[in-house]
mmCIF file of the N, C-alpha and C atoms, coordinates in Angstrom:
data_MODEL
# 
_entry.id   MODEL 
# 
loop_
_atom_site.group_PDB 
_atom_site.id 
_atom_site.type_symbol 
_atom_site.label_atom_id 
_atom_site.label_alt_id 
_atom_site.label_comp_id 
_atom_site.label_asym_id 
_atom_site.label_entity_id 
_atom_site.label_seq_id 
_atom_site.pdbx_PDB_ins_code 
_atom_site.Cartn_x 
_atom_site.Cartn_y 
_atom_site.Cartn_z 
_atom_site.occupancy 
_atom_site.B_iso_or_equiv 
_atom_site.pdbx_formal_charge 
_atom_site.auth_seq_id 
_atom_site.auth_comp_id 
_atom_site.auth_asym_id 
_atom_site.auth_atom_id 
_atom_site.pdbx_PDB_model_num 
ATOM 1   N N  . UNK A 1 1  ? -5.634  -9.031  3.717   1.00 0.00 ? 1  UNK A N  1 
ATOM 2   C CA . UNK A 1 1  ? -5.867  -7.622  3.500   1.00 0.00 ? 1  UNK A CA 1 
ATOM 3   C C  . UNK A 1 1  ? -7.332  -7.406  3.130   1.00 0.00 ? 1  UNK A C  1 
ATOM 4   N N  . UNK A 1 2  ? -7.748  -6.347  3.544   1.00 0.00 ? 2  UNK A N  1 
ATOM 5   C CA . UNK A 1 2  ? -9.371  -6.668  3.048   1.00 0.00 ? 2  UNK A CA 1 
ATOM 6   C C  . UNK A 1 2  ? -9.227  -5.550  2.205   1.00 0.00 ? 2  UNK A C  1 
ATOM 7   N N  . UNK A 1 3  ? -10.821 -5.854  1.406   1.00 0.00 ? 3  UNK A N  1 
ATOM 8   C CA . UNK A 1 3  ? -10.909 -5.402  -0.089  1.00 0.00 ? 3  UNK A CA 1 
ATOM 9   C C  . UNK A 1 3  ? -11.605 -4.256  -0.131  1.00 0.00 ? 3  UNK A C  1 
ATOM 10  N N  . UNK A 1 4  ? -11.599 -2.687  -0.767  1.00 0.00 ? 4  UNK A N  1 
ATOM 11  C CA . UNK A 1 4  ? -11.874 -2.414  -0.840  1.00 0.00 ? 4  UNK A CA 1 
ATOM 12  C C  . UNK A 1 4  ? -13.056 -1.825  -2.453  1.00 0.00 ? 4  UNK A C  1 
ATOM 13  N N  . UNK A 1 5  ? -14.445 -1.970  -1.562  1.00 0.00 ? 5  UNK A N  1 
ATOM 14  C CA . UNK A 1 5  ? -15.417 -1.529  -2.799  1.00 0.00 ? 5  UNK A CA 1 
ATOM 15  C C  . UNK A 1 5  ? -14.846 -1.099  -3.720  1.00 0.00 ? 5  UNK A C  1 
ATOM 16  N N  . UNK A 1 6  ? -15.399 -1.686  -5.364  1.00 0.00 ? 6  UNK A N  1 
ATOM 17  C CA . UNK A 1 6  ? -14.674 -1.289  -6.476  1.00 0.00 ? 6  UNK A CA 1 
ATOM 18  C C  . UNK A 1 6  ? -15.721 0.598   -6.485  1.00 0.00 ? 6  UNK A C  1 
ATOM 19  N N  . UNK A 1 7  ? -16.599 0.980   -5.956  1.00 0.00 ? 7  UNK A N  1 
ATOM 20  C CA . UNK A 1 7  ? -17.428 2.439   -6.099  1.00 0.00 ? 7  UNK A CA 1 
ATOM 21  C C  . UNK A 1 7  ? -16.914 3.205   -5.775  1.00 0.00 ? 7  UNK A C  1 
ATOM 22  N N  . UNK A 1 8  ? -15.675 2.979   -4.823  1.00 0.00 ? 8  UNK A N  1 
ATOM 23  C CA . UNK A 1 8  ? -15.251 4.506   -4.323  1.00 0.00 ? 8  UNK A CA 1 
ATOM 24  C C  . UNK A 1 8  ? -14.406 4.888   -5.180  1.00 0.00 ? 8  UNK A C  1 
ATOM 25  N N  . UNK A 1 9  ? -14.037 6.468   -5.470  1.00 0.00 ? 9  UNK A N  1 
ATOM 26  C CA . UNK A 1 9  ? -13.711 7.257   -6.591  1.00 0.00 ? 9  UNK A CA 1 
ATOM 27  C C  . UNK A 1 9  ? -12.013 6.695   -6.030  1.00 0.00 ? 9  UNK A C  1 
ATOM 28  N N  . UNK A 1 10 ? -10.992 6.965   -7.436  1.00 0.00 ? 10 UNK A N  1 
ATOM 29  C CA . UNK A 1 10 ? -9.781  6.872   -7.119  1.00 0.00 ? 10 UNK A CA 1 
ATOM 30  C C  . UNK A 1 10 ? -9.148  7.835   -8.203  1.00 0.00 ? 10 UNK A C  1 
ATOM 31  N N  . UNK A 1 11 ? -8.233  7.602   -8.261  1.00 0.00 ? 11 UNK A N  1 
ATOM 32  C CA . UNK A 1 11 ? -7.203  8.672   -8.677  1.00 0.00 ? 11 UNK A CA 1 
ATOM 33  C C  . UNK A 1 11 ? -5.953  7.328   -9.004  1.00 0.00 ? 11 UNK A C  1 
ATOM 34  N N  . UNK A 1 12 ? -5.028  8.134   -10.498 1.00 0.00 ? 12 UNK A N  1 
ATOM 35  C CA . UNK A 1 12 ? -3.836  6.799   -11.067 1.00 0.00 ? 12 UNK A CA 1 
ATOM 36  C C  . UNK A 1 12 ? -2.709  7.091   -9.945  1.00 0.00 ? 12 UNK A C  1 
ATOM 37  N N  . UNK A 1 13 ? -2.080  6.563   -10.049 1.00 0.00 ? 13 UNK A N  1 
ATOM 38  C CA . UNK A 1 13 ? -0.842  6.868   -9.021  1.00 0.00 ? 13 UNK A CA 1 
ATOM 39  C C  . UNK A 1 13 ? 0.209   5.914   -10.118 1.00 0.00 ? 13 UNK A C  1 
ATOM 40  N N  . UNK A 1 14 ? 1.234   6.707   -10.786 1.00 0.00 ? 14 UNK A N  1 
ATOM 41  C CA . UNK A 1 14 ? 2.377   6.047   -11.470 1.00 0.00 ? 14 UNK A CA 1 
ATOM 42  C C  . UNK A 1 14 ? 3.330   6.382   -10.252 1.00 0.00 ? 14 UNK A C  1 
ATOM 43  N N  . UNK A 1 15 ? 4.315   4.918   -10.777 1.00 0.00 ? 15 UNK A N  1 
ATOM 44  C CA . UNK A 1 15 ? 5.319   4.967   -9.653  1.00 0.00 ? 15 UNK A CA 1 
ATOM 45  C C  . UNK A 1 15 ? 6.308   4.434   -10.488 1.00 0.00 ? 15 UNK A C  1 
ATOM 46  N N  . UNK A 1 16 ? 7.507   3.789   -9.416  1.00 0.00 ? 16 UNK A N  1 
ATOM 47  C CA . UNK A 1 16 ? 8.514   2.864   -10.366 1.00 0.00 ? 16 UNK A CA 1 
ATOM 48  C C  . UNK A 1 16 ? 8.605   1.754   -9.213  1.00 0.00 ? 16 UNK A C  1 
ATOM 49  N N  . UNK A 1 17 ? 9.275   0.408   -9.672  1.00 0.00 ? 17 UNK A N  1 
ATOM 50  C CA . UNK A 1 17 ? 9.019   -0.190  -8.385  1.00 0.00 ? 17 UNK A CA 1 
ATOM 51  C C  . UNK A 1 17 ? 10.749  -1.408  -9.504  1.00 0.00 ? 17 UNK A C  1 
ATOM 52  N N  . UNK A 1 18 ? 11.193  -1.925  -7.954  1.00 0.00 ? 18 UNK A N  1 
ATOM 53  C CA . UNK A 1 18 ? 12.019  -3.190  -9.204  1.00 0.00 ? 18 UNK A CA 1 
ATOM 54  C C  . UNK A 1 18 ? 11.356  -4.015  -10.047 1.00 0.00 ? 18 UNK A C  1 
ATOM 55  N N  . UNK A 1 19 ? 12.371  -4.625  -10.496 1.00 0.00 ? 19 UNK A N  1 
ATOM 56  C CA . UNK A 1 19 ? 11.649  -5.989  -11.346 1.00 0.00 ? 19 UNK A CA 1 
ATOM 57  C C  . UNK A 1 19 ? 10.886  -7.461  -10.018 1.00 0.00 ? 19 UNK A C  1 
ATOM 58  N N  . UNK A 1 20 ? 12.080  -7.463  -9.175  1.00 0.00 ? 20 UNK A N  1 
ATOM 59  C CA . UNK A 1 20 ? 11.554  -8.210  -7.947  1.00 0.00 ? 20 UNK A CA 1 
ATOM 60  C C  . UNK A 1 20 ? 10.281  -7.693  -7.330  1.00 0.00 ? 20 UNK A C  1 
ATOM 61  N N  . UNK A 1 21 ? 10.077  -6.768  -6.940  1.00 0.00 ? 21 UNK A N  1 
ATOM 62  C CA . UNK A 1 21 ? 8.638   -5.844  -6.787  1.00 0.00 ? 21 UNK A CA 1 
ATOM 63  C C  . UNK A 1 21 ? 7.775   -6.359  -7.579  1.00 0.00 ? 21 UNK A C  1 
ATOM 64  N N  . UNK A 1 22 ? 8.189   -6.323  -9.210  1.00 0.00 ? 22 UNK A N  1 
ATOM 65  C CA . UNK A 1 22 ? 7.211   -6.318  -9.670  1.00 0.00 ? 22 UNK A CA 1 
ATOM 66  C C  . UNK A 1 22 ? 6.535   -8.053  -9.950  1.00 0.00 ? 22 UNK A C  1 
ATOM 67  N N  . UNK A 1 23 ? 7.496   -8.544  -10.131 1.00 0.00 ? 23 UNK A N  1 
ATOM 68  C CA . UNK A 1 23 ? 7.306   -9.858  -10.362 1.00 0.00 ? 23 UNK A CA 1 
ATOM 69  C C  . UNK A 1 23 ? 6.582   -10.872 -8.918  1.00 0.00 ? 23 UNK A C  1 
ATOM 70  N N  . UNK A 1 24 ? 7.461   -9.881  -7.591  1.00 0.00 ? 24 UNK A N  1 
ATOM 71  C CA . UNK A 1 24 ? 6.417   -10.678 -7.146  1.00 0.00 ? 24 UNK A CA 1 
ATOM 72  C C  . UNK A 1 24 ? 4.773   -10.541 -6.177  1.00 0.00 ? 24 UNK A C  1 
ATOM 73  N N  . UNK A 1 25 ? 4.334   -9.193  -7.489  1.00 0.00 ? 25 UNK A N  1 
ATOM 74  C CA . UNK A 1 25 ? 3.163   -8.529  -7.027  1.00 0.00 ? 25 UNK A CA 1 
ATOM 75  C C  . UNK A 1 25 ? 2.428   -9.391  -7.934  1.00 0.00 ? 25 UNK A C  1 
ATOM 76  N N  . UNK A 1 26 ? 2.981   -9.676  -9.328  1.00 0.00 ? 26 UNK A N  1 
ATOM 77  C CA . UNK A 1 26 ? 2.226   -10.226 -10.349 1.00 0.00 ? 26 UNK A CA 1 
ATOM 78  C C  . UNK A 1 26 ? 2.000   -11.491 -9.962  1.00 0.00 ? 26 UNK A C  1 
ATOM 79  N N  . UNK A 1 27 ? 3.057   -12.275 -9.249  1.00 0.00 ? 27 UNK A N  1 
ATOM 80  C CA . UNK A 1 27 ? 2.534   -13.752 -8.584  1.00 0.00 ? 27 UNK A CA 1 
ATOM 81  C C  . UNK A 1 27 ? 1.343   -13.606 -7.938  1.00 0.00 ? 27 UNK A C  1 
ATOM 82  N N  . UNK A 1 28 ? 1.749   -12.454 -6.911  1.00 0.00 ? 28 UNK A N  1 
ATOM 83  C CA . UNK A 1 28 ? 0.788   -12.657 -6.225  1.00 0.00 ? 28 UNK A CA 1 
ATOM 84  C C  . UNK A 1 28 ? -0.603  -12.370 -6.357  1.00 0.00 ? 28 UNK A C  1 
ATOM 85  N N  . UNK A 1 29 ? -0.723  -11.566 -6.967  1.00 0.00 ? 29 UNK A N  1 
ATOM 86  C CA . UNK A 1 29 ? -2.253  -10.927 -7.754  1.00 0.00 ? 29 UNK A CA 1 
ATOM 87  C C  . UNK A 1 29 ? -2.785  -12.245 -8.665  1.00 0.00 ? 29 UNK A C  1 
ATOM 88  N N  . UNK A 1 30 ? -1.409  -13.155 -9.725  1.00 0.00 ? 30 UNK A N  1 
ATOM 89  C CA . UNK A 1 30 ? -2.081  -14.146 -9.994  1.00 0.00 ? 30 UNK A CA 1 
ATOM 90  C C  . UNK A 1 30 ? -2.395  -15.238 -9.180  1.00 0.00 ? 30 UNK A C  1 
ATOM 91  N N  . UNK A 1 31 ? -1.768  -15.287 -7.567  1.00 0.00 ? 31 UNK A N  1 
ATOM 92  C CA . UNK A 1 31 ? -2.426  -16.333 -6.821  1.00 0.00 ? 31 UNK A CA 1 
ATOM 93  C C  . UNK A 1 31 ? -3.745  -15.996 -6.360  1.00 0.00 ? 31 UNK A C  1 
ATOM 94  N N  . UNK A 1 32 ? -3.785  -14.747 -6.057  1.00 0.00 ? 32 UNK A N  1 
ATOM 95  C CA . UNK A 1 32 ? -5.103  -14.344 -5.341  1.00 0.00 ? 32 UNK A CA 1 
ATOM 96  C C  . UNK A 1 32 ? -6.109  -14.074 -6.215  1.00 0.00 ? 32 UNK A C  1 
ATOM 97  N N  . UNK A 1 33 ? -6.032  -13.504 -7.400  1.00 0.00 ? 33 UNK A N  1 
ATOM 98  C CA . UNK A 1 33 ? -7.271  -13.387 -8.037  1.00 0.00 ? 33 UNK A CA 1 
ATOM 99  C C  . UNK A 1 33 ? -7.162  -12.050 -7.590  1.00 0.00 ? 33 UNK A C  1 
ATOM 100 N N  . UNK A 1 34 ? -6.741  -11.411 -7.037  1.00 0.00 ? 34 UNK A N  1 
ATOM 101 C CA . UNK A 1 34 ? -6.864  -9.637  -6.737  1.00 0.00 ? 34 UNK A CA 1 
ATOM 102 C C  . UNK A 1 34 ? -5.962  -8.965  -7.464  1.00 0.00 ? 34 UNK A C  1 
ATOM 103 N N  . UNK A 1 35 ? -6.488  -7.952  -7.872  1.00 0.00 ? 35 UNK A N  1 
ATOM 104 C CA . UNK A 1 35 ? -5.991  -6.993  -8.909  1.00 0.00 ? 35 UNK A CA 1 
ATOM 105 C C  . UNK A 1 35 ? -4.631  -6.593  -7.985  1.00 0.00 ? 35 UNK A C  1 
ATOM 106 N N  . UNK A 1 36 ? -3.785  -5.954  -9.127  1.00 0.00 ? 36 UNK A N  1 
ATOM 107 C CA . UNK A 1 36 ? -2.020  -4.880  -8.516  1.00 0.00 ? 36 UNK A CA 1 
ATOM 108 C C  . UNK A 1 36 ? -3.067  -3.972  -7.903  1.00 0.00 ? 36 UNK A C  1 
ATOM 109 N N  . UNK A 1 37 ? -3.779  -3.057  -8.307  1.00 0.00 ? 37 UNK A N  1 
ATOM 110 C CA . UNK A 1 37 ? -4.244  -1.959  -8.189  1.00 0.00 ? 37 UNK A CA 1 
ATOM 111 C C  . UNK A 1 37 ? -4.852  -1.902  -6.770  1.00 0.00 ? 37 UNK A C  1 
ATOM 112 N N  . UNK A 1 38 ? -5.635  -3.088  -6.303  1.00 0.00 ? 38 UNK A N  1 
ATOM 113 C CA . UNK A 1 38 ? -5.951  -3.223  -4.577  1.00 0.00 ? 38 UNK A CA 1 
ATOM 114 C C  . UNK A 1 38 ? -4.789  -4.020  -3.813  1.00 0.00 ? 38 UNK A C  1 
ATOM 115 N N  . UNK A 1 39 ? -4.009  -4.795  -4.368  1.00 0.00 ? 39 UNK A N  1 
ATOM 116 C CA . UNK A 1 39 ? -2.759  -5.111  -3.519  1.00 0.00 ? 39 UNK A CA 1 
ATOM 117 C C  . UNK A 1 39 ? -2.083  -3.653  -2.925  1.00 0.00 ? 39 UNK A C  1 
ATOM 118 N N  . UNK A 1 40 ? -2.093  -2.772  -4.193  1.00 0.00 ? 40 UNK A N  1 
ATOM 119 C CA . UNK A 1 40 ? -0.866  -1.784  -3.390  1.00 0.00 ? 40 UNK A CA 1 
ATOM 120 C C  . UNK A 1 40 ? -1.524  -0.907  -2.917  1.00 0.00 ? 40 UNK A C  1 
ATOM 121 N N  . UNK A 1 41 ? -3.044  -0.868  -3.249  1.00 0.00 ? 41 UNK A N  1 
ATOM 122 C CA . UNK A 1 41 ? -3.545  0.445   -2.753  1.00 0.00 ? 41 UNK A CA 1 
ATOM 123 C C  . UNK A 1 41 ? -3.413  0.071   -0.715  1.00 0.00 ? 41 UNK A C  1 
ATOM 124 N N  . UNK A 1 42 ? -3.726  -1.418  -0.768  1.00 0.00 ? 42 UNK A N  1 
ATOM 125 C CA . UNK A 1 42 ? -4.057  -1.646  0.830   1.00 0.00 ? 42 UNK A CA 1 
ATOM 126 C C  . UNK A 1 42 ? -2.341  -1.738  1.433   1.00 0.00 ? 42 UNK A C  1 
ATOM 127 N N  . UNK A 1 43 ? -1.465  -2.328  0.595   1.00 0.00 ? 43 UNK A N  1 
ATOM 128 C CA . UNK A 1 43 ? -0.368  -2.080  1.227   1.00 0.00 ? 43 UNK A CA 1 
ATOM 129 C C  . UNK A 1 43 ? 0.147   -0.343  1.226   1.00 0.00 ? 43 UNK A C  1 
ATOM 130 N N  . UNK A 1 44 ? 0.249   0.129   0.701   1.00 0.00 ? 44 UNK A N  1 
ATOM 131 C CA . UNK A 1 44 ? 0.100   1.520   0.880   1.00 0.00 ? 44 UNK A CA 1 
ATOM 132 C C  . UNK A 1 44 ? -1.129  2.448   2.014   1.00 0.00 ? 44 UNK A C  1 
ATOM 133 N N  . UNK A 1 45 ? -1.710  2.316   2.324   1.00 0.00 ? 45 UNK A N  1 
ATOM 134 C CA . UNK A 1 45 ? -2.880  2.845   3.365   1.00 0.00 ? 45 UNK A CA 1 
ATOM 135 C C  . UNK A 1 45 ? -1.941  1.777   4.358   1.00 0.00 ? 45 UNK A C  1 
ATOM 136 N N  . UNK A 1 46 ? -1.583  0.918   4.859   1.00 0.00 ? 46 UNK A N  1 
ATOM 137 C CA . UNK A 1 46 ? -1.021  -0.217  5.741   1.00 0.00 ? 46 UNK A CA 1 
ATOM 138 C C  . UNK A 1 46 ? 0.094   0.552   6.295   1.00 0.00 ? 46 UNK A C  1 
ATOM 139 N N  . UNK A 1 47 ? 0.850   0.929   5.250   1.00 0.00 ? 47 UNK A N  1 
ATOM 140 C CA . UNK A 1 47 ? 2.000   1.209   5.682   1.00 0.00 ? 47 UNK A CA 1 
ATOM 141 C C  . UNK A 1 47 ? 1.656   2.763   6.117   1.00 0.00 ? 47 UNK A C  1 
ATOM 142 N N  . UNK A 1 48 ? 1.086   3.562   5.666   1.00 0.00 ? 48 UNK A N  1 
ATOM 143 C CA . UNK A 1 48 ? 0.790   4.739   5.803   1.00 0.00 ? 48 UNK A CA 1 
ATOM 144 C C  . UNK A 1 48 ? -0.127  5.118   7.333   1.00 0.00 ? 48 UNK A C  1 
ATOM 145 N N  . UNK A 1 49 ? -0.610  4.159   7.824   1.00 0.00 ? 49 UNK A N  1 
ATOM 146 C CA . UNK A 1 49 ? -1.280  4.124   9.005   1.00 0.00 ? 49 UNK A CA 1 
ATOM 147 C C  . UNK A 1 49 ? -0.056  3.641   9.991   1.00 0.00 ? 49 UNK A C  1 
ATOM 148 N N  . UNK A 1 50 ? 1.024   2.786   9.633   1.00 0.00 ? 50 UNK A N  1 
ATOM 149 C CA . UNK A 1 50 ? 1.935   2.472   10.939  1.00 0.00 ? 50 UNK A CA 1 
ATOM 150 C C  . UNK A 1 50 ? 2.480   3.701   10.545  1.00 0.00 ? 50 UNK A C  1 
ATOM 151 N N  . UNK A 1 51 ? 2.881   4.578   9.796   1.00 0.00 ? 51 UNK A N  1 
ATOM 152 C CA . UNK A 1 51 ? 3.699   5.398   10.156  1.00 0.00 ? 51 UNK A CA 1 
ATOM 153 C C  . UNK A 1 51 ? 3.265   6.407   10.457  1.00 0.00 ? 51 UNK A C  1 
ATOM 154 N N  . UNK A 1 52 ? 2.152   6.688   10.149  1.00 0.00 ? 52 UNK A N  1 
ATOM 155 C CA . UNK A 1 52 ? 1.747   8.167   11.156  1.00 0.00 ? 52 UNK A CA 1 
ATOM 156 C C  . UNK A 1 52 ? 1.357   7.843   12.473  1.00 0.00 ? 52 UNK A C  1 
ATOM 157 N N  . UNK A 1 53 ? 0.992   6.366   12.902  1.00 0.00 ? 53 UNK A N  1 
ATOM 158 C CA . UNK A 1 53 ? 1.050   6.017   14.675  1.00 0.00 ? 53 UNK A CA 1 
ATOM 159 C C  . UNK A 1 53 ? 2.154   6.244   15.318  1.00 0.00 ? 53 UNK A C  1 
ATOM 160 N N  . UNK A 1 54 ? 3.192   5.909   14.177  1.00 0.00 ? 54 UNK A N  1 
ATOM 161 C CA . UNK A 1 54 ? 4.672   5.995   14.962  1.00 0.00 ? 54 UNK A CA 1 
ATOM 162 C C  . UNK A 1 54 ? 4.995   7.614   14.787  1.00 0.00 ? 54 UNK A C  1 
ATOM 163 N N  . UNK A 1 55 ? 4.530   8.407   14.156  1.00 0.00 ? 55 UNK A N  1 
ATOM 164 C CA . UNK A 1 55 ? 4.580   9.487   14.040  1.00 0.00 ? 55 UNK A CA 1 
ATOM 165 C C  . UNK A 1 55 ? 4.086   10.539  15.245  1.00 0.00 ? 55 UNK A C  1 
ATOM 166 N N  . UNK A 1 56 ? 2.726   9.915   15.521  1.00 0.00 ? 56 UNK A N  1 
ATOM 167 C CA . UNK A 1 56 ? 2.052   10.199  16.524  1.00 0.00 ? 56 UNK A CA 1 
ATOM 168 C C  . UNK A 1 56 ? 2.168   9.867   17.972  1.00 0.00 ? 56 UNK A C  1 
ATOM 169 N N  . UNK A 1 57 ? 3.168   8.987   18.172  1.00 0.00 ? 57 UNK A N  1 
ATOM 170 C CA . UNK A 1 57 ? 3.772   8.150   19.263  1.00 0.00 ? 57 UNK A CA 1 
ATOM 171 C C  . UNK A 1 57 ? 4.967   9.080   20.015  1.00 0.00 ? 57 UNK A C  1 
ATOM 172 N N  . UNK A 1 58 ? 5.702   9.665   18.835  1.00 0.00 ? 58 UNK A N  1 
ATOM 173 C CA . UNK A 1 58 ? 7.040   10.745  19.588  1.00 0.00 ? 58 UNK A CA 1 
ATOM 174 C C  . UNK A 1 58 ? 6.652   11.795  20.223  1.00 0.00 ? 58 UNK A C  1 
ATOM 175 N N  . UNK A 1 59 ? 7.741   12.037  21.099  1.00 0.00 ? 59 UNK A N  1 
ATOM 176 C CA . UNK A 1 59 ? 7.426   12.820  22.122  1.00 0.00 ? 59 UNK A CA 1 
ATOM 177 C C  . UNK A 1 59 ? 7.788   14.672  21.481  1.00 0.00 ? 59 UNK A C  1 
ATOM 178 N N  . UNK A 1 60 ? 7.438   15.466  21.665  1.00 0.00 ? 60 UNK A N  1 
ATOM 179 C CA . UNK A 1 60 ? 7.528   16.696  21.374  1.00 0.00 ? 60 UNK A CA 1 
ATOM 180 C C  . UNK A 1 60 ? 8.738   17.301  21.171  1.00 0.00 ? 60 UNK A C  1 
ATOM 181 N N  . UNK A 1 61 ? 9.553   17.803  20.173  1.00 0.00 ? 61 UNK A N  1 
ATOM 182 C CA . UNK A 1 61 ? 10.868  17.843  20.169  1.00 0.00 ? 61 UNK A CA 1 
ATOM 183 C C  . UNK A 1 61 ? 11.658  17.148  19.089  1.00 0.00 ? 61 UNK A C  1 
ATOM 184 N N  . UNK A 1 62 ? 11.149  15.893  18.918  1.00 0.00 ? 62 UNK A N  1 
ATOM 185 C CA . UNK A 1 62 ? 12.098  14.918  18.587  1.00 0.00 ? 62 UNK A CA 1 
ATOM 186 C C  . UNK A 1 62 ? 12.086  14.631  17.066  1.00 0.00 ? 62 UNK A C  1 
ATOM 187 N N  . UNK A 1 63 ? 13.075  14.383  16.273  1.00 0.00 ? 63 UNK A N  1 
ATOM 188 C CA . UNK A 1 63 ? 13.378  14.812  15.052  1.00 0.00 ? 63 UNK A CA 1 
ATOM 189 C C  . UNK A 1 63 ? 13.777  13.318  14.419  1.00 0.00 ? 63 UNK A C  1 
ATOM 190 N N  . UNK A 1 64 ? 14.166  12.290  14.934  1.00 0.00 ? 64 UNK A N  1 
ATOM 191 C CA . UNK A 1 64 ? 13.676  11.138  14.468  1.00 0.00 ? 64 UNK A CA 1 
ATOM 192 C C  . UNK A 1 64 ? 13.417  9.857   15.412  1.00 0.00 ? 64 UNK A C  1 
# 
C-alpha cells in the first residue's frame, strides 16, 4: 500500500470495528512499522475507488 505524506490536512474518523479487526490491524501495524491511522486510511480510499469503478461500470437503469 503506499504511504501517504504525513502534511496533508486530515480530519478523525471514529468508527467501531470487531475485536478480530482490531487485533489484526494491531499485528499488522506492529509488523510493518505503519501507523492504524495510514493502514485504514489506504484501505479505505482502496476500497472506495473499486467501488465507485464498479459504480461507474453499470449500465443506466440498473439498481444493483
Amino acid at each position: 500500500m503506499a504511504k501517504i505524506p504525513h502534511k496533508l490536512p486530515q480530519v478523525q474518523l471514529n468508527t467501531r470495528v470487531s475485536p478480530q479487526t482490531w487485533t489484526a490491524l494491531d499485528e499488522y501495524s506492529e509488523q510493518t512499522g505503519e501507523s492504524k491511522a495510514s493502514i485504514v486510511d489506504a484501505a479505505l480510499r482502496e476500497y472506495l475507488e473499486k467501488r465507485s469503478s464498479l459504480t461507474r461500470s453499470k449500465p443506466a437503469g440498473t439498481s444493483s
